[in-house]
N, C-alpha and C positions, 0 to 999 in steps of 0.2 A: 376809474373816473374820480377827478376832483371835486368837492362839492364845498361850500363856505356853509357853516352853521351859523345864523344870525344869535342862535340862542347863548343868553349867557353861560359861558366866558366865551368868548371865540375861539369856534376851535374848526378844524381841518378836518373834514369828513372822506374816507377813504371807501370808495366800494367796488367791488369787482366778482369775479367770477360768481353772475349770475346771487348776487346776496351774499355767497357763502364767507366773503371777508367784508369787513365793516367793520372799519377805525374811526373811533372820532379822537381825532388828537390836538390837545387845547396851543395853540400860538402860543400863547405865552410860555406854555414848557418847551414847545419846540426851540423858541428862540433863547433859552436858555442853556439845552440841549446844546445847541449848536454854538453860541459864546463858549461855556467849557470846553466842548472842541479845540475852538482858537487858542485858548488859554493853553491846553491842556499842549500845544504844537508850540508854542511860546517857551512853554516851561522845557519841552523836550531840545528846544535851541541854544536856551540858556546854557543847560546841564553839556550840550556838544562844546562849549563856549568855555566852557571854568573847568579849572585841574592845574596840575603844576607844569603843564604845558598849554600858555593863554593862548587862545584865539579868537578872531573875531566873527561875528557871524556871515561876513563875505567870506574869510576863507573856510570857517564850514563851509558855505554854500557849496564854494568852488571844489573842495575836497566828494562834495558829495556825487558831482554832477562829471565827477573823475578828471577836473582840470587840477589836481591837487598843486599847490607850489612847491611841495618839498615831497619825498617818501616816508619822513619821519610823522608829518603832519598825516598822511592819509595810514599812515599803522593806529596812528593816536585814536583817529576818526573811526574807522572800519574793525579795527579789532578789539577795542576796549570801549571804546566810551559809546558810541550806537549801539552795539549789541546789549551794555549794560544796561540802556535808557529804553530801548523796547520790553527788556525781562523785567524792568521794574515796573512800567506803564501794561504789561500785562498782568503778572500778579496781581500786583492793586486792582484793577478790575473783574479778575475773578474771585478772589478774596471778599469781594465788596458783594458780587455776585450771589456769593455763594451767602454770603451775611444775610443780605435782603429776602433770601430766599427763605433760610432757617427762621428769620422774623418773622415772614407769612404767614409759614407752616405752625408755628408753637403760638403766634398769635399774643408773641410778648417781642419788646423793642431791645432787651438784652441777650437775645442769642447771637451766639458769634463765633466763627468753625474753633477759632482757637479759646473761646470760654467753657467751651462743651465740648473739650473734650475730642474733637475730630482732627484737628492740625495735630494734636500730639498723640494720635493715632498714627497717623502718618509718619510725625518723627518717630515713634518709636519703632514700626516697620521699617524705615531706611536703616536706623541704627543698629539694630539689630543684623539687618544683614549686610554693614558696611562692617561691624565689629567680627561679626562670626563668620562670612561666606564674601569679603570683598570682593572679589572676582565676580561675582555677579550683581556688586550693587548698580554699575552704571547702565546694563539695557534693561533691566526689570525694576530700577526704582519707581517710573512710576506706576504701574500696576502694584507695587507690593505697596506703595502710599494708598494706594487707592483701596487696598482689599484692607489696609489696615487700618483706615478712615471708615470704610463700611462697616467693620466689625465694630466698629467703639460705638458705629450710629444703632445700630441696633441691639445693643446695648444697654444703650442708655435710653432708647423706645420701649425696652422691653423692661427696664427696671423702673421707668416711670410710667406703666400702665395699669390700672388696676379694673377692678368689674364697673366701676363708673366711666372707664375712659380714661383718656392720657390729661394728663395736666401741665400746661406751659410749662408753673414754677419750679414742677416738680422734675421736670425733663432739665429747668437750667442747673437746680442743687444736686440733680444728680450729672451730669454732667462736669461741675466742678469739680464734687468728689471722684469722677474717676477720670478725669483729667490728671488729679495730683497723683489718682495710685498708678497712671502711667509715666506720669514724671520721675517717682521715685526707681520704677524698672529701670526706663532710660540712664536713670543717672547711676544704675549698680553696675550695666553695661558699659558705660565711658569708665566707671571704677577700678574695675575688674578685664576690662580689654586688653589686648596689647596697645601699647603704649602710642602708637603708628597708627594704627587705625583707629584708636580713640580719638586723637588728634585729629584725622581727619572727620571724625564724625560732629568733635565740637566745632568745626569751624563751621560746618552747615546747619548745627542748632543754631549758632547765634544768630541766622537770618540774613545774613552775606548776602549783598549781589556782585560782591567785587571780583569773584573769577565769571560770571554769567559771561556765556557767547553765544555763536548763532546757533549752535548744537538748543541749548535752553530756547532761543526764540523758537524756533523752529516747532520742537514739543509744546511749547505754550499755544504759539499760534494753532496748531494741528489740532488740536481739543478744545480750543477757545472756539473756532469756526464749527465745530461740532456739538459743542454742548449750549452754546448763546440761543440757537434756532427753538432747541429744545426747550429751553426754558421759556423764551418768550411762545411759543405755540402753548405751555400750560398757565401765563399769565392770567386768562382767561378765570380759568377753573381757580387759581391761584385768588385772584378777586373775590368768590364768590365763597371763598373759605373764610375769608376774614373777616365775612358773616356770621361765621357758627357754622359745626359741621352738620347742625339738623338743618340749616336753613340754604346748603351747598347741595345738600342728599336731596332737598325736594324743588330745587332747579334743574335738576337730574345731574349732577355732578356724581361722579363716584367717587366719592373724598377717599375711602381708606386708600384706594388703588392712586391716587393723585397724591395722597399726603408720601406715599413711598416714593413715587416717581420723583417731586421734587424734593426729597431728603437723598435721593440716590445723584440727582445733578446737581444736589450744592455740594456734596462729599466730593463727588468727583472734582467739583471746579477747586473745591478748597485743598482735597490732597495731592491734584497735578502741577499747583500752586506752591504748594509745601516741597513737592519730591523737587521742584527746578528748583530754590533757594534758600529751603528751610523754613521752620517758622514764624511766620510776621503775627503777631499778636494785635489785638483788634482793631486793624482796618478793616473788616466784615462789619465791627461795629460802627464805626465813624461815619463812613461811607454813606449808610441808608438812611439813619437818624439828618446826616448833616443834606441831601440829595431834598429829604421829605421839606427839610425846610428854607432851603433852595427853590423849591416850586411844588405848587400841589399838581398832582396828573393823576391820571389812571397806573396799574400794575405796570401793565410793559414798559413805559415811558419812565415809569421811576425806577424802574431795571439799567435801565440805560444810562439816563443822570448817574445811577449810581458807581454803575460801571467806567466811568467817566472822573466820577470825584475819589474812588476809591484808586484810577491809574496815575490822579494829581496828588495823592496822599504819596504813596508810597515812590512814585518821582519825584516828589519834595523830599522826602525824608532821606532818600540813598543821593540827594545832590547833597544835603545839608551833612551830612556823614562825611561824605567825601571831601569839601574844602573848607567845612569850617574849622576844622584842626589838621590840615594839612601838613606835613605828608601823611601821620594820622588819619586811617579812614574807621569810622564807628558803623558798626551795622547795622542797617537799615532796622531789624526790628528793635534793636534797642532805641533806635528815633521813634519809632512807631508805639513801642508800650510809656517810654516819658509823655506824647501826646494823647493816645487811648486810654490811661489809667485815671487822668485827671476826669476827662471824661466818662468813663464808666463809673465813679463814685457820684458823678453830677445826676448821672440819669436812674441810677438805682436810688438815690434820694430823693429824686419826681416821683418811681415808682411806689416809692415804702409811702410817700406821702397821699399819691392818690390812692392807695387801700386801705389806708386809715381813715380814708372820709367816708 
C-alpha cells in the first residue's frame, strides 16, 4: 500500500505485509535516484557511441535490436564495447557499495575496500595464484579474492581491537599499514615469477576493463543480485549503528553479529569487484561522500544513489581511458586514483580539522 507523508520533507510511505515492511522514502531522493538512472543510461550510450570505430546512437540502437548494418559494427557492439560498459557500470557500483558500507560500519567517511587494505587482499590472492598455480586462476579467482579480502578484514578487526572496543581510526592506520605490507608481497611475486605470468598478473593489477566480456558480466551480475538484497535488508540495523554501538544494542540490534555480517558483504562485494578487473582504488570512497551530498535519505536509499554514482565513476573513467588518447587506452584505476587522490587529501583535511576543534 501507497501512502503520501504530508510531513516534512515529502516522502513515499510504503507498507505491507501486515506492518512488517514500512518505508518511508523521501521524493526528493527518489527523484534524484531515478535522474542518475537516466544519466547513468546516457553515459552507457555515449561510451557504445566513441572508439576508433564512430557510431551513431541510431546504429547502436539498431545494432542492438539485431538490425545491425554491417557484421563488423555488431562484433564492435556485442563483443567489446557492451560487455566492457556493463563490467564497468557494475564494479563501480559494487565498489561504491561495498565503500558505503565499511563507512557505516567504522563510523568514519575515509574507509574505502581499497584504503584498508581489502582490494589488495584480493590482489594479492589472484596473484599469487595466477603466478604460482595459473591453471587454476580463472574458475577459483573469485572465491580465492574473496577468502583473501576476508582474511585481511579480519585482520585488520583484530589488530584494531583492544579491551575498550574497536576504533574507526584505528582500523583505517591499520589498514593502510597492512595494505602497503601486502603491496610489497605482491610486488616480490610479479618480481620473482616467471616472466609470462607476471605479465599477465600486471595487466590485471593495473585495473583494466579492456579484455572484460560476458564471462565478467555474467560473475558480476550473479553476486551483485545476491549480495545488494543482503545488504539493503541490514540497512536497517545499519542506521541504528551510526548511532553508537550502546545506543544500536539497546534498540535491540545485535551489533557485534550485524557489524560482521556487513564487513563480510562489503568484502565480498569489493573482492568479486577486484577478482573481474583488478584493482580500482577509491571509488568506495567518492561514491558515498559524493551520493551523501547529492541528496540527504535514509541508509537503503543512499546505498542505491551510491550504487548508481559509483557505476557513473568508473563508466566515466574506463570511457575517458579509452578515447582520450586513442589508440592508447589508460586503465581505468589509474583514472580513478588521479580523481580519488585529490579527493582523499580534501576529506582527511575536513577530518584532521574537525578533531582539532
Amino acid at each position: 500500500m501507497w501512502m503520501i507523508d504530508n510531513a516534512r520533507p515529502v516522502a513515499l510511505v510504503v507498507r505491507g505485509f501486515r506492518e512488517r515492511l514500512a518505508l518511508r522514502l523521501p521524493v526528493n531522493a527518489l527523484g534524484v535516484f531515478a535522474g542518475l538512472l537516466v544519466v547513468i543510461l546516457g553515459l552507457v550510450a555515449i561510451s557504445l557511441t566513441l572508439g576508433s570505430y564512430d557510431m551513431n546512437l541510431v546504429q547502436v540502437w539498431n545494432t542492438l535490436i539485431t538490425q545491425s548494418e554491417s557484421e563488423q559494427m555488431s562484433t564492435v557492439v556485442w563483443e567489446f564495447r557492451f560487455p566492457r560498459t556493463l563490467v564497468a557500470a557494475l564494479v563501480g557500483a559494487m565498489l561504491a557499495l561495498s565503500g558505503a558500507s565499511l563507512q557505516n560500519v567504522t563510523r568514519n567517511g575515509l574507509a574505502d575496500p581499497s584504503l584498508v587494505g581489502i582490494s589488495q587482499g584480493a590482489g594479492l590472492a589472484v596473484v599469487a595464484v595466477t603466478v604460482l598455480w595459473p591453471d587454476q586462476a580463472g574458475p577459483w579467482r573469485p572465491w580465492v579474492a574473496f577468502g583473501g579480502s576476508l582474511i585481511v578484514a579480519a585482520v585488520i578487526q583484530g589488530l584494531s581491537w583492544n579491551r575498550r572496543g574497536g576504533s574507526s581510526i584505528r582500523f583505517i592506520l591499520m589498514g593502510i599499514g597492512v595494505a602497503a605490507f601486502i603491496s610489497s608481497i605482491t610486488s616480490a611475486l610479479m618480481t620473482y615469477g616467471q616472466i609470462d605470468r607476471a605479465m599477465s598478473a600486471l595487466a590485471w593489477l593495473s585495473g583494466s576493463i579492456n579484455s572484460a566480456g560476458w564471462g565478467e558480466v555474467k560473475m558480476l551480475f550473479a553476486w551483485f543480485v545476491v549480495l545488494l538484497p543482503l545488504m539493503l535488508m541490514l540497512s536497517r540495523s545499519m542506521a541504528a549503528l551510526q548511532m553508537g554501538e550502546v545506543t544500536a544494542i539497546g534498540l535491540g540490534v545485535p551489533a557485534r553479529w550485524i557489524r560482521v555480517a556487513l564487513i563480510s558483504v562489503a568484502v565480498g562485494f569489493a573482492a568479486i569487484a577486484t577478482a573481474a578487473v583488478g584493482p580500482l582504488g577509491f571509488v568506495g570512497l567518492i561514491a558515498p561522500h559524493a551520493a551523501r551530498r547529492i541528496s540527504r535519505s535514509g541508509v537503503g536509499l543512499h546505498l542505491l544513489i551510491s550504487a548508481v554514482v559509483g557505476a557513473f565513476v568508473v563508466t566515466l573513467a574506463d570511457l575517458l581511458g579509452r578515447v582520450l588518447f586513442a589508440p592508447v587506452q589508460i586503465p581505468a584505476g589509474l583514472v580513478t586514483a588521479i580523481i580519488g587522490v585529490p579527493i582523499f587529501i580534501v576529506l582527511l583535511h575536513r577530518a584532521q580539522a574537525r578533531s582539532s576543534l
